[in-house]
N, C-alpha and C positions, 0 to 999 in steps of 0.2 A: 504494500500500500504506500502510495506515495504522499510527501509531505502537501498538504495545500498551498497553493498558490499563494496565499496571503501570508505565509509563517516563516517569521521572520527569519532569515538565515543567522548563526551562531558564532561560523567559519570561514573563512578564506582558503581555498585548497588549489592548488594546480593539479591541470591535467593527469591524471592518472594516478594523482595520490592514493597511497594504500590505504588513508586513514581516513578518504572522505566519508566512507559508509555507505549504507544502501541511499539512502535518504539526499540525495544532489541531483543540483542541474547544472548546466552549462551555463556561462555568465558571458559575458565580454571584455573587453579588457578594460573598457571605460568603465560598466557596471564593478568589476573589480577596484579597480582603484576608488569609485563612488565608495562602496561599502566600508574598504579602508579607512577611506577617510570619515565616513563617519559613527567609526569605532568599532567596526565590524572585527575581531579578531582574526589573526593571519595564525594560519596552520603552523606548528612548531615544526612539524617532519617536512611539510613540503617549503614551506617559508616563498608562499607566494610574494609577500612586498618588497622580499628577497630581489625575486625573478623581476618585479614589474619596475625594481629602482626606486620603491618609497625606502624610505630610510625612517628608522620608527623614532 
């Protein structure tokens, strides 16, 4: 069962993280950085703001 469209996301994960879980969708890179910045926490294993150049 997938999470609702409305619920809020938790994580930040790249592509193919092992740790994303059942429960994901695909973002964009803009919508990534959007959620970053507004406190969306960045994956420890995958370290998306790593990949995308935010620096925390």
């Amino acid at each position: 069962m997938a999470a609702p469209a409305s619920a809020r996301p938790i994580k930040v994960h790249v592509g193919g993280c092992y740790a994303a879980g059942k429960r994901h969708r695909a973002i964009s890179r803009e919508q990534a950085l959007a959620a970053l910045a507004d406190g969306i926490r960045a994956c420890i294993h995958g370290r998306p703001d790593t990949e995308l150049g935010v620096l925390g």
